[in-house]
Each structure stands twice: as C-alpha cells, then as structure tokens.
DSSP file (Angstrom, degrees, kcal/mol; ACC not computed):
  #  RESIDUE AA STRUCTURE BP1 BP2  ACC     N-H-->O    O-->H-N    N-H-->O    O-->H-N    TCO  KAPPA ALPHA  PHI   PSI    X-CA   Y-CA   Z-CA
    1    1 A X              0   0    0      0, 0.0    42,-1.6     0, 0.0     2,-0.5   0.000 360.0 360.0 360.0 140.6    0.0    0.0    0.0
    2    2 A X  E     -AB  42  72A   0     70,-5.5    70,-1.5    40,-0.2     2,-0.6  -0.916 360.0-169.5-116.2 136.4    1.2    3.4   -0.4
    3    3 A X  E     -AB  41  71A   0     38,-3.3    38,-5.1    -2,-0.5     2,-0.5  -0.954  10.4-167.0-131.8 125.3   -0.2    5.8    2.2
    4    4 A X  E     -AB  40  70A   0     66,-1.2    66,-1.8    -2,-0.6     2,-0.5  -0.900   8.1-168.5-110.1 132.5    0.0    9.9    2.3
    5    5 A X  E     -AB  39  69A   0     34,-1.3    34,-2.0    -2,-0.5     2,-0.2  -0.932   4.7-160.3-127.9 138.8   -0.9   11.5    5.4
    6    6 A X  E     + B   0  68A   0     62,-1.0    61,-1.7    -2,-0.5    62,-1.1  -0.630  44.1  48.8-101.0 151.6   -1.4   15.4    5.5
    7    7 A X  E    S- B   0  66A   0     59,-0.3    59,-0.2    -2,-0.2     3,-0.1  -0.942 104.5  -3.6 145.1 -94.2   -1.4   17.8    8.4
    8    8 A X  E    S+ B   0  65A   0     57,-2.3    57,-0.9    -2,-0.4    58,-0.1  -0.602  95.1 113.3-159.1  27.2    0.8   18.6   11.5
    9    9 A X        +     0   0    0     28,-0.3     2,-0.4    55,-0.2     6,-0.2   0.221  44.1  78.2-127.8  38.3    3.4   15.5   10.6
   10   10 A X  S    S+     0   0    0     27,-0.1    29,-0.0     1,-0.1    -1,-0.0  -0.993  97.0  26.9-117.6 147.0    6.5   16.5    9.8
   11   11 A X  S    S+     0   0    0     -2,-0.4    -1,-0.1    53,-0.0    -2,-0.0   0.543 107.5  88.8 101.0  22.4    9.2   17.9   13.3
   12   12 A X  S    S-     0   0    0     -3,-0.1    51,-0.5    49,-0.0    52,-0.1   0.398 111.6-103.9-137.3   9.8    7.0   15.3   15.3
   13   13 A X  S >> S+     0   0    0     48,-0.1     4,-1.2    50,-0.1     3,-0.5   0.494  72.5 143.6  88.5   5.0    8.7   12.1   15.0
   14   14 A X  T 34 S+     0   0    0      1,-0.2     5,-0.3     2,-0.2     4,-0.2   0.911  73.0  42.2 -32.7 -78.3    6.2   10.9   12.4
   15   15 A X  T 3> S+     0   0    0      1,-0.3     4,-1.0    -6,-0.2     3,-0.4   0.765 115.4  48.0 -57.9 -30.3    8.9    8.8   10.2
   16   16 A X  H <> S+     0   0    0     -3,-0.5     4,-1.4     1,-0.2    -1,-0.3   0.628 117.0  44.1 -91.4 -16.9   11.1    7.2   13.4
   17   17 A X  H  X S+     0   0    0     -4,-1.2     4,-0.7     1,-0.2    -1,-0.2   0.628 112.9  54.4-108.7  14.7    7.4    5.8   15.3
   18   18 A X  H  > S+     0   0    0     -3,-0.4     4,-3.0    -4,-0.2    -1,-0.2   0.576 110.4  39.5-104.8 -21.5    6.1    4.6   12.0
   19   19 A X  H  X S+     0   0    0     -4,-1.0     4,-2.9    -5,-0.3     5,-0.2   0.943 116.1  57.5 -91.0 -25.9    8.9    2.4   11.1
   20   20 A X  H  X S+     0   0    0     -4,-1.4     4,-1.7     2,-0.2    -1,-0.2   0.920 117.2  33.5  -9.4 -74.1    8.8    1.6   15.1
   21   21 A X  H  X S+     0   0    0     -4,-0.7     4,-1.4     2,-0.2    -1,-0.2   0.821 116.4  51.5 -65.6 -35.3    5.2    0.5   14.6
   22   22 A X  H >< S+     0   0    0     -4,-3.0     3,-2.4     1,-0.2     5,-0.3   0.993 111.2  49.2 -74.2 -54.2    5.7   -0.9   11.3
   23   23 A X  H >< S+     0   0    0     -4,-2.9     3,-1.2     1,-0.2    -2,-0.2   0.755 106.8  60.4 -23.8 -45.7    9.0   -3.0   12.9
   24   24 A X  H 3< S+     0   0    0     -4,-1.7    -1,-0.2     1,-0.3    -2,-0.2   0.743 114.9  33.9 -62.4 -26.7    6.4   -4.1   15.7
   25   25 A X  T << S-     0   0    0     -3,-2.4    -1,-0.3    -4,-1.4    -2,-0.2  -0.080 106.0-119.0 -95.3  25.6    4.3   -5.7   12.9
   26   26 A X    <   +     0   0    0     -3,-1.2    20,-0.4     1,-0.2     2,-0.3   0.858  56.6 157.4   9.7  82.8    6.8   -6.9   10.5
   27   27 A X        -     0   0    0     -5,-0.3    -1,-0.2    -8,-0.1    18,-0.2  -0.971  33.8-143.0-131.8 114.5    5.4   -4.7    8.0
   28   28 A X        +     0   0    0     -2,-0.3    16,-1.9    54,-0.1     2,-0.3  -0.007  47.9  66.7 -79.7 176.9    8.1   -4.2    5.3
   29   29 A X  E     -c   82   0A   0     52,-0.7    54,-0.6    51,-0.3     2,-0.3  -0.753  65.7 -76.5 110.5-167.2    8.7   -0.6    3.4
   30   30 A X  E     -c   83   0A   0     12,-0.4    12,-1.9    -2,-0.3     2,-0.4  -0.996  19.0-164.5-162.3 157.3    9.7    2.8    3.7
   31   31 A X  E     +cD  84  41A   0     52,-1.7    54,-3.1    -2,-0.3     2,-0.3  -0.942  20.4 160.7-139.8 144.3    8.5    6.3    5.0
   32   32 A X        -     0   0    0      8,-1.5     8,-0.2    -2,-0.4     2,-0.2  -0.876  40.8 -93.6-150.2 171.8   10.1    9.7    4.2
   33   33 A X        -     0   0    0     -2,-0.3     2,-0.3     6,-0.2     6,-0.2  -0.376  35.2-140.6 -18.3 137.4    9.1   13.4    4.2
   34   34 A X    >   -     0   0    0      4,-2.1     3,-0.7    -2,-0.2    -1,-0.0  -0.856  16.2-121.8-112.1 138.3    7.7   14.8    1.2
   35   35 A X  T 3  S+     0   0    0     -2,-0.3     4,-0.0     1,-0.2    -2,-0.0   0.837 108.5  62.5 -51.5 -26.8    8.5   18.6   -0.2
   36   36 A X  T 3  S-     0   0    0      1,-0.1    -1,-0.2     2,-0.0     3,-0.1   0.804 124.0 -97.1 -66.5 -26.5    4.8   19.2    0.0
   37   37 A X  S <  S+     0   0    0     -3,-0.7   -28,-0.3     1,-0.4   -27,-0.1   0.330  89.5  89.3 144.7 -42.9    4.4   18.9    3.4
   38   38 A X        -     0   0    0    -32,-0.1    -4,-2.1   -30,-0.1    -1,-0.4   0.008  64.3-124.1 -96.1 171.0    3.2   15.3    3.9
   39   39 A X  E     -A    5   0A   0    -34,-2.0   -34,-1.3    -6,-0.2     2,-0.3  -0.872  18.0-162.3-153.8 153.2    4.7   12.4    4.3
   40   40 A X  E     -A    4   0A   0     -8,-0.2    -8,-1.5   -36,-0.2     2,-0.3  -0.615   8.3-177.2-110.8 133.6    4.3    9.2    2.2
   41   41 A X  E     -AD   3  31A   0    -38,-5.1   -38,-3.3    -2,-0.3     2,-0.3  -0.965  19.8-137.4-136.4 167.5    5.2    5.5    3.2
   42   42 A X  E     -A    2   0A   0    -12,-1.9     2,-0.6    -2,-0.3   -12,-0.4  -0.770  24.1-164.4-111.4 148.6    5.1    2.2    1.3
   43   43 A X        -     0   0    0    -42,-1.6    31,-0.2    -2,-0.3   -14,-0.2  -0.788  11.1-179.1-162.2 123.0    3.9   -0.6    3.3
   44   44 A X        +     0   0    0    -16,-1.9     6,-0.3    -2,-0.6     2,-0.1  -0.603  34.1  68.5-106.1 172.5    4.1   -4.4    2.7
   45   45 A X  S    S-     0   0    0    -18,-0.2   -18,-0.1    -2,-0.2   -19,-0.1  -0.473  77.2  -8.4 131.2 156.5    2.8   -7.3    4.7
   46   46 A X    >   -     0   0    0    -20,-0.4     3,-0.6    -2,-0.1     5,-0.3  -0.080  66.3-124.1 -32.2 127.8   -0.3   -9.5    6.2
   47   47 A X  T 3> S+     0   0    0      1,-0.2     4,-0.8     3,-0.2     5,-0.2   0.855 114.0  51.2 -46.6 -91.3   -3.1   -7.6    5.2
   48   48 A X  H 3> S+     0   0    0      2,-0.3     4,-1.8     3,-0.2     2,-0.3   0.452 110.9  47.1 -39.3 -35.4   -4.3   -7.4    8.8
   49   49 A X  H X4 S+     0   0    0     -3,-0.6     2,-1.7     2,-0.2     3,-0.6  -0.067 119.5  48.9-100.2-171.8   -0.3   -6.0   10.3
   50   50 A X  H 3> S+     0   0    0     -2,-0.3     4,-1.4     1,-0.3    -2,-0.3  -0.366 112.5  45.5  58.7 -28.4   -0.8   -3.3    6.9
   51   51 A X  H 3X S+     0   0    0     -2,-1.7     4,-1.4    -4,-0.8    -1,-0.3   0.864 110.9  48.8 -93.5 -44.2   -4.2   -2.4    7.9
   52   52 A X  H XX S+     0   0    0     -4,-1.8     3,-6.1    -3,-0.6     4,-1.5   0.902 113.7  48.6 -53.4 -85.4   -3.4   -1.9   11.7
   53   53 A X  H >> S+     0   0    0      1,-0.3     4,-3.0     2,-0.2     3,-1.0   0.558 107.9  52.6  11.5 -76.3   -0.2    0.4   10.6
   54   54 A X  H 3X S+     0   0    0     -4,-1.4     4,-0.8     1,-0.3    -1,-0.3   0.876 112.6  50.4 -55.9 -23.6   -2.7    2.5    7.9
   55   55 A X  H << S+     0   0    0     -3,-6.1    -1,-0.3    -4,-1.4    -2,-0.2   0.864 113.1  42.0 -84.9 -16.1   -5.2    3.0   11.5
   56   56 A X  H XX S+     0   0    0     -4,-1.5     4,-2.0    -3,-1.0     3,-0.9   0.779 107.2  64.8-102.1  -4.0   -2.2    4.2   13.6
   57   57 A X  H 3< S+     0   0    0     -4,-3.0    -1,-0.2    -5,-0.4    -2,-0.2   0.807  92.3  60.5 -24.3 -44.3   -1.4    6.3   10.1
   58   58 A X  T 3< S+     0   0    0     -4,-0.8     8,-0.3     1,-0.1    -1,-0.2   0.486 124.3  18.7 -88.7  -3.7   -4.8    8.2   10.8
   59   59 A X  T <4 S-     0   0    0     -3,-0.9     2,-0.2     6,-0.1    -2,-0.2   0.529  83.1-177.5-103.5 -82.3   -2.9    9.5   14.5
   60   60 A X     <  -     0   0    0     -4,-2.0    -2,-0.1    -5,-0.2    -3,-0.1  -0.444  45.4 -16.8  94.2-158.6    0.4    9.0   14.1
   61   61 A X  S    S-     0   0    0     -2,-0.2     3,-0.4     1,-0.1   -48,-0.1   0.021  88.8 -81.6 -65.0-178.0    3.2    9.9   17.4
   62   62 A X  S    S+     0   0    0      1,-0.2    -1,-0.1   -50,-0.1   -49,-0.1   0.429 124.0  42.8 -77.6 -21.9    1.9   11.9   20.1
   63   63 A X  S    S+     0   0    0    -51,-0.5     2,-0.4     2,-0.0    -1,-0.2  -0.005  82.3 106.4-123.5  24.0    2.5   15.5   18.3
   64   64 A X        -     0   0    0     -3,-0.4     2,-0.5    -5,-0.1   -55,-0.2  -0.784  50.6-167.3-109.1 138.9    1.4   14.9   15.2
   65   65 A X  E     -B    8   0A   0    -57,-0.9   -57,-2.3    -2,-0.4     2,-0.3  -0.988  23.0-168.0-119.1 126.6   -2.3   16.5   14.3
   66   66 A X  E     +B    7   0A   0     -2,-0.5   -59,-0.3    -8,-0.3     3,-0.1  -0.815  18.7 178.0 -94.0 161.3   -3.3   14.7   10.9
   67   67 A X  E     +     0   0A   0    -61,-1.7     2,-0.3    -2,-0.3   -60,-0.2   0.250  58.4  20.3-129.4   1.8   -5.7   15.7    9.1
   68   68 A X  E     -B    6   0A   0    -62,-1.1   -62,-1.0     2,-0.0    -1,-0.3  -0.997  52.8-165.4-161.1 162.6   -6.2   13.6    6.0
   69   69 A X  E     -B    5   0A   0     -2,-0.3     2,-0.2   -64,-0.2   -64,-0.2  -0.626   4.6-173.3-160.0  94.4   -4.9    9.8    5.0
   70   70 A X  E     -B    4   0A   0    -66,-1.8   -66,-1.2    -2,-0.2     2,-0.3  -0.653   1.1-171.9 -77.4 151.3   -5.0    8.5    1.3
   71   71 A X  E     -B    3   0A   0     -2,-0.2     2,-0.3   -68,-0.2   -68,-0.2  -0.950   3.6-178.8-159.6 117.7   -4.1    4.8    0.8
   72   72 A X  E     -B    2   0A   0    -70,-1.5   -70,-5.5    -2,-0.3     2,-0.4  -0.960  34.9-114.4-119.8 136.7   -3.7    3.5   -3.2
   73   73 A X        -     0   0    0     -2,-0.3     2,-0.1   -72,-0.3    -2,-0.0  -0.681  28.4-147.3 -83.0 146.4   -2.9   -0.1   -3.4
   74   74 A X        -     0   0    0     -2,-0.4     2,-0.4   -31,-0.2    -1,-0.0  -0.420  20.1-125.4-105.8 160.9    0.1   -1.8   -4.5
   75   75 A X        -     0   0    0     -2,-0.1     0, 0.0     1,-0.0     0, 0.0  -0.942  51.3-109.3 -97.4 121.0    1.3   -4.8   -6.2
   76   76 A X        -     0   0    0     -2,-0.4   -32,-0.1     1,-0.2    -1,-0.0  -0.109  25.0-169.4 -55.0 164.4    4.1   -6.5   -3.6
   77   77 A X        -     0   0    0     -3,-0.0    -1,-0.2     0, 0.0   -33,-0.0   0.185  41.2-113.1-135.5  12.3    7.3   -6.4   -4.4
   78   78 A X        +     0   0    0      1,-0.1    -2,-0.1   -50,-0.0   -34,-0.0   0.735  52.0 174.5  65.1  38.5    8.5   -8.7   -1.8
   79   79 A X        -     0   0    0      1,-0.1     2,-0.3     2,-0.1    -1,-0.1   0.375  16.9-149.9 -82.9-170.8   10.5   -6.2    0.1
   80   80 A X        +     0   0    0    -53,-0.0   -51,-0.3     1,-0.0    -1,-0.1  -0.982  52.7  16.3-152.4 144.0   12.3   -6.8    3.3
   81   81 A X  S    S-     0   0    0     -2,-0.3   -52,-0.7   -53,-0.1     2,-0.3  -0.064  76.6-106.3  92.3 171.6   13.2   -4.5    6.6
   82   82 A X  E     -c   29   0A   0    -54,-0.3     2,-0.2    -3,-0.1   -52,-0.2  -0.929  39.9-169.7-146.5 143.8   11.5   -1.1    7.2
   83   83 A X  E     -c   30   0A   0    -54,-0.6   -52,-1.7    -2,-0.3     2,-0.6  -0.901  27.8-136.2-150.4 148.1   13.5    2.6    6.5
   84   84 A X  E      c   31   0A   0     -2,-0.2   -52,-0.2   -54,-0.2   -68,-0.0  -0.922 360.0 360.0-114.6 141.2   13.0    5.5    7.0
   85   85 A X              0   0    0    -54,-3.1   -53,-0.2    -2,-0.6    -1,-0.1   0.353 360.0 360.0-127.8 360.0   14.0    7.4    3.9
C-alpha cells in the first residue's frame, strides 16, 4: 500500500514511530518526508499488520495533528526491513 498523510506530521517524529510500529508488525517498506508537506510511506505485509499500521497512520506519534490519509494499493514487491528514507 502506499499511504500519504497530511497535516501537522512533519518535526513530530512521524517517520522514526512509523517504522517503530511498522517493525512491531513486520510490515516491510519505507516512510520519508515529502517537499509538499506530507509524508508518504510504502507498506508491505499480512493484510491485517498493513491495515493496523494504515489506523495508527490516521494518528500518528503523540505531536502529530493529521488531518487527511490516502491509501492507493500496491502490487508487492517482496520487500524486506523497514526505513526511514
């Protein structure tokens, strides 16, 4: 899945507690910062560990305000590890 989340999440620790979470779910992928604003991650994995992820997406860390959460599905690509990019 590739997931862009809008709002109040970049300086807030967004990219280091999603590959946290995603690590806590072996959910495979990568998160970065975007120039726009956002930030975007890729996210492999059990449907069910990929789905939790995209619901703590919709929060995020403790100082993050989202406001908005798009999710386009992906074809896997058999990735390995989680990064913060």
């Amino acid at each position: 899945m590739h997931v862009e989340i809008s709002g109040m999440v970049q300086g807030v620790f967004f990219r280091d507690s999603c590959r946290s979470e995603a690590r806590a779910r072996g959910v495979s992928g990568w998160v970065r910062n975007t120039s726009a604003g956002t930030v975007e991650a890729q996210l492999e994995g059990d449907d069910g560990d990929v789905d939790a992820l995209v619901a703590w997406c919709r929060t995020g860390p403790p100082r993050a305000d989202v406001e908005r959460v798009d999710v386009t599905d992906l074809d896997p690509t058999g990735g390995r590890g989680f990064e913060v990019r």
